[in-house]
N, C-alpha and C positions, 0 to 999 in steps of 0.2 A: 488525495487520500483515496483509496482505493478497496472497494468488498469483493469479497469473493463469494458468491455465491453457491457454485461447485466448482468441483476440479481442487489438484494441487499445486501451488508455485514454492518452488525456493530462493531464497535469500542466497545472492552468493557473497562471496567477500570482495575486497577491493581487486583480489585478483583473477577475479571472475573463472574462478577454477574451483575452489573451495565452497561447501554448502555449510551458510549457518544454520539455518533450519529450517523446515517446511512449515508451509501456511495451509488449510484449508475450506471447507465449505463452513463458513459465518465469523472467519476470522477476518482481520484488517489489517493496513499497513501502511507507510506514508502518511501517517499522522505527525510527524516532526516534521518531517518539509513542508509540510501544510501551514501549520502553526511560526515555525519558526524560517524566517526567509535565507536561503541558503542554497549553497550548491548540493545536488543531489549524493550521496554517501554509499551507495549500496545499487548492485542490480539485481531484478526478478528475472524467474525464468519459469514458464508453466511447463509441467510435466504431462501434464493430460490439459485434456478437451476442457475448457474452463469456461464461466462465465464468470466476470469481472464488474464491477458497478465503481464507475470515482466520481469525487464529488471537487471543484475547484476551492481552490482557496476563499474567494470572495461569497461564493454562495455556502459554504459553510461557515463562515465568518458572520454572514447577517442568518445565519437560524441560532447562532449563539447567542446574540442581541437577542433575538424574540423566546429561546430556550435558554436563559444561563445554566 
């Protein structure tokens, strides 16, 4: 799962040509691959100068145990 801190990335489509929509500073994404185990569905692409923060699947898995 992945923060954006600043900057902007896009969502592209499966045919990595087309833009779903732009994400940017305090938004997330990669919340569903996180949670649910699967092949990846989508790629990102930053438009600008970005900072990014992820978090792995297992250590957001046990702050859920300690946060429900």
């Amino acid at each position: 799962m992945y923060f954006i801190q600043t900057g902007y990335i896009e969502v592209l489509c499966k045919n990595e040509i087309e833009t779903l929509i732009y994400y940017g500073k305090g938004s997330y994404f990669g919340e569903v691959g996180v949670l649910i185990t699967g092949k990846r569905t989508l790629s990102v692409k930053s438009k600008s100068d970005s900072i990014v923060y992820y978090i792995m699947k297992d250590d957001l898995l046990t702050i859920l145990d300690v946060f429900p």
